[in-house]
C-alpha positions in Angstrom: 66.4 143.8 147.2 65.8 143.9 143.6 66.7 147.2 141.5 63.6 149.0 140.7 63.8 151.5 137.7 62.4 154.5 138.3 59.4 155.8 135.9 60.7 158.2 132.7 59.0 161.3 132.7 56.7 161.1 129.9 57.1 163.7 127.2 53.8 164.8 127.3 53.7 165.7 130.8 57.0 167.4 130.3 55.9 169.5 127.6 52.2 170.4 129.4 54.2 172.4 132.6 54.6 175.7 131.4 57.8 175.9 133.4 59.1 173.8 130.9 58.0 174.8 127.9 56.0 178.3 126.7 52.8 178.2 125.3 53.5 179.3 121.8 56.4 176.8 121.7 53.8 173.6 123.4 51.8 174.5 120.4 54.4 174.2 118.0 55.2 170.8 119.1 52.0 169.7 119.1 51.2 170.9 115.4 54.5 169.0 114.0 53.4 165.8 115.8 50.0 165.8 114.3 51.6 166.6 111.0 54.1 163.3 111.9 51.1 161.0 112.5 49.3 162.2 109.5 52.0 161.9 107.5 52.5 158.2 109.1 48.7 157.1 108.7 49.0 158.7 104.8 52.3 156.2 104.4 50.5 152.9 106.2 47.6 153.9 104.2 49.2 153.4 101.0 51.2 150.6 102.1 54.7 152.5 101.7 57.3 150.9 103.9 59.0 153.7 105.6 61.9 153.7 103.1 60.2 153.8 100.0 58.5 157.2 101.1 62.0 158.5 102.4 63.5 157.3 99.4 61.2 159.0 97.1 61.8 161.8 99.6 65.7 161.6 99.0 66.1 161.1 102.4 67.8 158.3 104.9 65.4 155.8 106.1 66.4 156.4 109.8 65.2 160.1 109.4 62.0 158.3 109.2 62.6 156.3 111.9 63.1 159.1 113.9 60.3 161.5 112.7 57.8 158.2 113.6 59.6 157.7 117.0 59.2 161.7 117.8 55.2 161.0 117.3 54.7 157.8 119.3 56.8 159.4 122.2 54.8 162.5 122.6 52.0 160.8 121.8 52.2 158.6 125.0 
């Protein structure tokens, strides 16, 4: 028989169960990740590869790597 991964928890659903996280905290999280996708939609919109902005930001390009892979995840 075939090895059948099991499904991830998605991030969203994680972060929705107030077992897991308090309101106040959710909220949090969910005002940074809008601020990470407008921040990504501002870059694309002014066709800035992610390290030109991080470079004019004086930071590494995988920091913006990670900040766009923190608002896809949640996002799904």
């Amino acid at each position: 028989m075939p090895y059948k991964k099991a499904a991830s928890p998605k991030f969203r659903d994680f972060s929705n169960d107030d077992a897991n996280i308090f309101s106040a905290e959710r909220a949090k999280i969910d005002f940074e990740v809008a601020l990470i996708g407008k921040l990504t939609a501002a870059r694309e919109a002014n066709g800035l590869a992610q390290a030109q902005l991080t470079d004019a930001a004086g930071l590494a390009q995988s920091a913006g790597a990670r900040l766009e892979t923190v608002e896809s995840c949640a996002a799904d």
